[in-house]
mmCIF file of the C-alpha atoms, coordinates in Angstrom:
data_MODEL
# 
_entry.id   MODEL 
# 
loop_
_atom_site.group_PDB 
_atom_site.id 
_atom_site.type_symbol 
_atom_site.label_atom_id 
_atom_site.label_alt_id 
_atom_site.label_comp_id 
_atom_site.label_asym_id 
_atom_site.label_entity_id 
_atom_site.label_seq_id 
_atom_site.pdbx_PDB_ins_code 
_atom_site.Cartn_x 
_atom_site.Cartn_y 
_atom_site.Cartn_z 
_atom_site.occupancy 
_atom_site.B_iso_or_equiv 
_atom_site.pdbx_formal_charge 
_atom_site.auth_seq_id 
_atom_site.auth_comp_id 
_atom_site.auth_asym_id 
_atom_site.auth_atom_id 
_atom_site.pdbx_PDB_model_num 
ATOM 1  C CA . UNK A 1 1  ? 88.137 -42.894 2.064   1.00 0.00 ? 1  UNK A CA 1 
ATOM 2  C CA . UNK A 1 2  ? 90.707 -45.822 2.011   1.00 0.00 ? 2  UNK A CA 1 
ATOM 3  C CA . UNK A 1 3  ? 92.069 -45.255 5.503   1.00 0.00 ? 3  UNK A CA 1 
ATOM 4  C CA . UNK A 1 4  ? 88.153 -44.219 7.322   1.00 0.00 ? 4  UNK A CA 1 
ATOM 5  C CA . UNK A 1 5  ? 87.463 -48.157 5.875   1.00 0.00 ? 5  UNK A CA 1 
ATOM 6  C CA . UNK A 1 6  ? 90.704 -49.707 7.195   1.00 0.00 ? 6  UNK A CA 1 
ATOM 7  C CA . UNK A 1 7  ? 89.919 -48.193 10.827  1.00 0.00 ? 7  UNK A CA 1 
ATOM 8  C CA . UNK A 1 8  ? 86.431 -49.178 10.859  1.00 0.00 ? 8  UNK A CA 1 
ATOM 9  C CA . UNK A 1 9  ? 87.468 -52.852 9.739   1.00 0.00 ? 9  UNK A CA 1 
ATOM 10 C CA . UNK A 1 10 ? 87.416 -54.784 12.832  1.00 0.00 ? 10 UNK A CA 1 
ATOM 11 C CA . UNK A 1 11 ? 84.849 -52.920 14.219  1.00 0.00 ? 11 UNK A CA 1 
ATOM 12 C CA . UNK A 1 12 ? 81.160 -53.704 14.878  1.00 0.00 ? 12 UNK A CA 1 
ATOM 13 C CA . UNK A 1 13 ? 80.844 -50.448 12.548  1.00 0.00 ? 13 UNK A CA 1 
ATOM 14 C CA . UNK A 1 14 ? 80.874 -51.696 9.618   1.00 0.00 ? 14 UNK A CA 1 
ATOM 15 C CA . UNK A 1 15 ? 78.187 -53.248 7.302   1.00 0.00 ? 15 UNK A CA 1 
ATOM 16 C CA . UNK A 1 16 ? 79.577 -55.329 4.261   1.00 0.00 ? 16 UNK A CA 1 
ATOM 17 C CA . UNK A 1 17 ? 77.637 -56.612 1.666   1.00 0.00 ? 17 UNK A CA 1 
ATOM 18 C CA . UNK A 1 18 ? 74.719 -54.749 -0.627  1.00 0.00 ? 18 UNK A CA 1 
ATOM 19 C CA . UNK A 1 19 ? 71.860 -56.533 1.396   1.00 0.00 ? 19 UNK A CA 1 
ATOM 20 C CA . UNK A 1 20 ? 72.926 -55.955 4.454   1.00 0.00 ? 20 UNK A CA 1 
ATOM 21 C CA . UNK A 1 21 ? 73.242 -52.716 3.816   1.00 0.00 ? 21 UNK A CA 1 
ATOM 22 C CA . UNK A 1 22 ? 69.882 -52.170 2.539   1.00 0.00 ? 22 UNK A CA 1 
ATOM 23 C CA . UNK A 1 23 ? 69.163 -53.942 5.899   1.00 0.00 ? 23 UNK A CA 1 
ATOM 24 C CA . UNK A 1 24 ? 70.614 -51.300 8.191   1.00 0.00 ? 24 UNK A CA 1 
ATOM 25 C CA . UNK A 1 25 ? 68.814 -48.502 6.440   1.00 0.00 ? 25 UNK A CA 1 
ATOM 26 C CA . UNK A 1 26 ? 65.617 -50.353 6.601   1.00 0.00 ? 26 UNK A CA 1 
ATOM 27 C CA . UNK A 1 27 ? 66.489 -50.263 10.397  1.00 0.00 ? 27 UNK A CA 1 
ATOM 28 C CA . UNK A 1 28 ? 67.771 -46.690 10.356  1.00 0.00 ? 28 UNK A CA 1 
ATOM 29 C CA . UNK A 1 29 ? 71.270 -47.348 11.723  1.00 0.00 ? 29 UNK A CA 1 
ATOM 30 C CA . UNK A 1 30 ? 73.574 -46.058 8.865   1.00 0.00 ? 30 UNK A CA 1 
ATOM 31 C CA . UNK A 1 31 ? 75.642 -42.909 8.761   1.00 0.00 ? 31 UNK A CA 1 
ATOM 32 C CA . UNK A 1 32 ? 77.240 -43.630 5.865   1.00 0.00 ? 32 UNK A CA 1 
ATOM 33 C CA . UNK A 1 33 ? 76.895 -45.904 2.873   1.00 0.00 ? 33 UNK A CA 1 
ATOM 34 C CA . UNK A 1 34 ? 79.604 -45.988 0.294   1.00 0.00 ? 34 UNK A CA 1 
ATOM 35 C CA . UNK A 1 35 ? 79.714 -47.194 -3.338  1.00 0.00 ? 35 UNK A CA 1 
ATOM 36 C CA . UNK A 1 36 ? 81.999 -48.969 -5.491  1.00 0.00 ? 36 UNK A CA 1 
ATOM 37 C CA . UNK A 1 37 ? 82.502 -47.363 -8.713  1.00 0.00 ? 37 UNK A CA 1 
ATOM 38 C CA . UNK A 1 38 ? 80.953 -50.171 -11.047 1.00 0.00 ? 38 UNK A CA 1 
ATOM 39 C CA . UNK A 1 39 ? 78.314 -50.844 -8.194  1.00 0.00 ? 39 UNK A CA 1 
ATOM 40 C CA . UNK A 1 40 ? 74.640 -51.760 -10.061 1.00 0.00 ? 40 UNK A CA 1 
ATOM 41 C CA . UNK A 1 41 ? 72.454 -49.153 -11.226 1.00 0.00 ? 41 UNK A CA 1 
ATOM 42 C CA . UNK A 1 42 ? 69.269 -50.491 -9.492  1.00 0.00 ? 42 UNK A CA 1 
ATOM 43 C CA . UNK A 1 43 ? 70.998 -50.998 -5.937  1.00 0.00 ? 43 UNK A CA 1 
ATOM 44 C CA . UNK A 1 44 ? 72.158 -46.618 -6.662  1.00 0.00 ? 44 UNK A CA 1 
ATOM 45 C CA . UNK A 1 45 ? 68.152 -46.197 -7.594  1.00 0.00 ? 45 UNK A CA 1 
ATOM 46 C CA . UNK A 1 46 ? 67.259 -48.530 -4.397  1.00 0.00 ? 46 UNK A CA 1 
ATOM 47 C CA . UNK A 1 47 ? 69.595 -45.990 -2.154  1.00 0.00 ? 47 UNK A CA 1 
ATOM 48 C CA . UNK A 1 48 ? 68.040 -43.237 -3.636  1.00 0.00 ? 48 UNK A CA 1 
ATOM 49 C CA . UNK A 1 49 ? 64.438 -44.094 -3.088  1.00 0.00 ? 49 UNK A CA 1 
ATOM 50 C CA . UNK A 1 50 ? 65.325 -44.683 0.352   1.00 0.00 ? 50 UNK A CA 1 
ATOM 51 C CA . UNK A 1 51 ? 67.180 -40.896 0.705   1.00 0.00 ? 51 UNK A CA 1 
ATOM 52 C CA . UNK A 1 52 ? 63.917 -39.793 -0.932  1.00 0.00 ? 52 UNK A CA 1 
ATOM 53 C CA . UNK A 1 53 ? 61.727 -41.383 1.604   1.00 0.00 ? 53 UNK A CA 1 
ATOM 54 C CA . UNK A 1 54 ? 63.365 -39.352 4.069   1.00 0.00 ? 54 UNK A CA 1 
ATOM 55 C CA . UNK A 1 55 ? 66.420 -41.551 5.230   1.00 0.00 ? 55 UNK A CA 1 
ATOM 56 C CA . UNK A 1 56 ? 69.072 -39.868 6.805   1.00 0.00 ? 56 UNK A CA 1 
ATOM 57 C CA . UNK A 1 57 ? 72.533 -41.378 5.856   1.00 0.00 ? 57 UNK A CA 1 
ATOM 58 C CA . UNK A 1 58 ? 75.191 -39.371 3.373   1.00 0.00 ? 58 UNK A CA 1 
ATOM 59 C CA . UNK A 1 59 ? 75.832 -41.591 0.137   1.00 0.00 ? 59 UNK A CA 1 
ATOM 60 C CA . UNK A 1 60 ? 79.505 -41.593 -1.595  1.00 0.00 ? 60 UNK A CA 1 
ATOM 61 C CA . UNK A 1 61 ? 81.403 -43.070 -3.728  1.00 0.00 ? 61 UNK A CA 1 
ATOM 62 C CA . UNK A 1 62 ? 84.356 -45.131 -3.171  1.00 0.00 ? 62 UNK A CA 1 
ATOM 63 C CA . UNK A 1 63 ? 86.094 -44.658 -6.333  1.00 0.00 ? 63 UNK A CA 1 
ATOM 64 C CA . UNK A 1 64 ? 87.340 -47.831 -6.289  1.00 0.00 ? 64 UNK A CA 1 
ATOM 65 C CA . UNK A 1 65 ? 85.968 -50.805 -8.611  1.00 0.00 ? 65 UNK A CA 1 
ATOM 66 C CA . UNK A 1 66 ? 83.877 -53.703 -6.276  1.00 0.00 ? 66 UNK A CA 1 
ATOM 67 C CA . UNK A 1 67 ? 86.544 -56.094 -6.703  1.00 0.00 ? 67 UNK A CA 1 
ATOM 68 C CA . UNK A 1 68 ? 89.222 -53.637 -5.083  1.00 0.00 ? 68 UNK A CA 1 
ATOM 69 C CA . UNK A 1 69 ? 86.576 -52.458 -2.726  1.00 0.00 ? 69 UNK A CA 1 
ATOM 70 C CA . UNK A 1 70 ? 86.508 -56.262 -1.607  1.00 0.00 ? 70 UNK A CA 1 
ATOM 71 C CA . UNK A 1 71 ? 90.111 -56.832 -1.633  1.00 0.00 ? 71 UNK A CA 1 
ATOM 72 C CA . UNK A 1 72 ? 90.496 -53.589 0.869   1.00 0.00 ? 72 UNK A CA 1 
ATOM 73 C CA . UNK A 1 73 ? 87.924 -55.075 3.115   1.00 0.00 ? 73 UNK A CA 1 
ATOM 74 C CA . UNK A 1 74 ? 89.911 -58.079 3.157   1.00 0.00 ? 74 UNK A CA 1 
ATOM 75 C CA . UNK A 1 75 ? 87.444 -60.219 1.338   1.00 0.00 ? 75 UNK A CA 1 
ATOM 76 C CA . UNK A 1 76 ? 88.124 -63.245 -1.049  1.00 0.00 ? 76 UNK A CA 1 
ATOM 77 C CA . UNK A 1 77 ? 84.641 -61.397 -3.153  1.00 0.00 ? 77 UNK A CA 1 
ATOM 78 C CA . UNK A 1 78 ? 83.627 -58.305 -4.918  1.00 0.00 ? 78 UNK A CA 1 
ATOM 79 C CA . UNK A 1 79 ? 81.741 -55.908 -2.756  1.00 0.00 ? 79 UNK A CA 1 
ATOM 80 C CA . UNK A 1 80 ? 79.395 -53.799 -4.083  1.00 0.00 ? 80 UNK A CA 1 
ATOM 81 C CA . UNK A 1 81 ? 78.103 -51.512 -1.062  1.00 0.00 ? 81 UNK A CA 1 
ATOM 82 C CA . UNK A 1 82 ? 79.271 -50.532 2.784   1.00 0.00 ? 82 UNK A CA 1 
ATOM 83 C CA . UNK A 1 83 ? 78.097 -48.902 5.384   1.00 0.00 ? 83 UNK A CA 1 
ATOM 84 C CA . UNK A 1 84 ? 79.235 -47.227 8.223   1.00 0.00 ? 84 UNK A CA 1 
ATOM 85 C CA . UNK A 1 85 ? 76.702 -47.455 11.450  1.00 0.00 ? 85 UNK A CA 1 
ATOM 86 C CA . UNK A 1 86 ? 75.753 -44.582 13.362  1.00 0.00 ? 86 UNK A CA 1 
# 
């Protein structure tokens, strides 16, 4: 999981950020989404409505805590959710 988030990095790929990521799926772009382990319970129920409304992106979880998550994404902040673009 690590090294499939360093590669995508620099890419246009790559969605950072919980809202953002809600964003894409609204849109229909994701692939991917992955979790941080102590990401919030109502953005997991938010991602699941979505899957239940027939989105098609696989969910999984990073297990990582949001503030390592964040430092592996090279970001000074805690990150909660990414996703991966189609």
């Amino acid at each position: 999981m690590k090294t499939e988030i360093r590669k995508l990095l620099g890419s246009e790929k790559l969605v950072i950020g919980s809202d953002r990521v809600v964003k894409a799926i609204k849109q229909g772009t994701v692939a991917k989404v992955i979790l941080a382990s102590n990401a919030p319970e109502d953005l997991r129920e938010q991602l699941g409505r979505y899957k239940g409304l027939g989105a098609s992106f696989e969910l999984a979880d990073a297990g990582i805590p949001n503030d390592e998550l964040g430092t592996l994404c090279k970001k000074p902040f805690s990150i909660a959710a990414i996703a991966i673009l189609s």
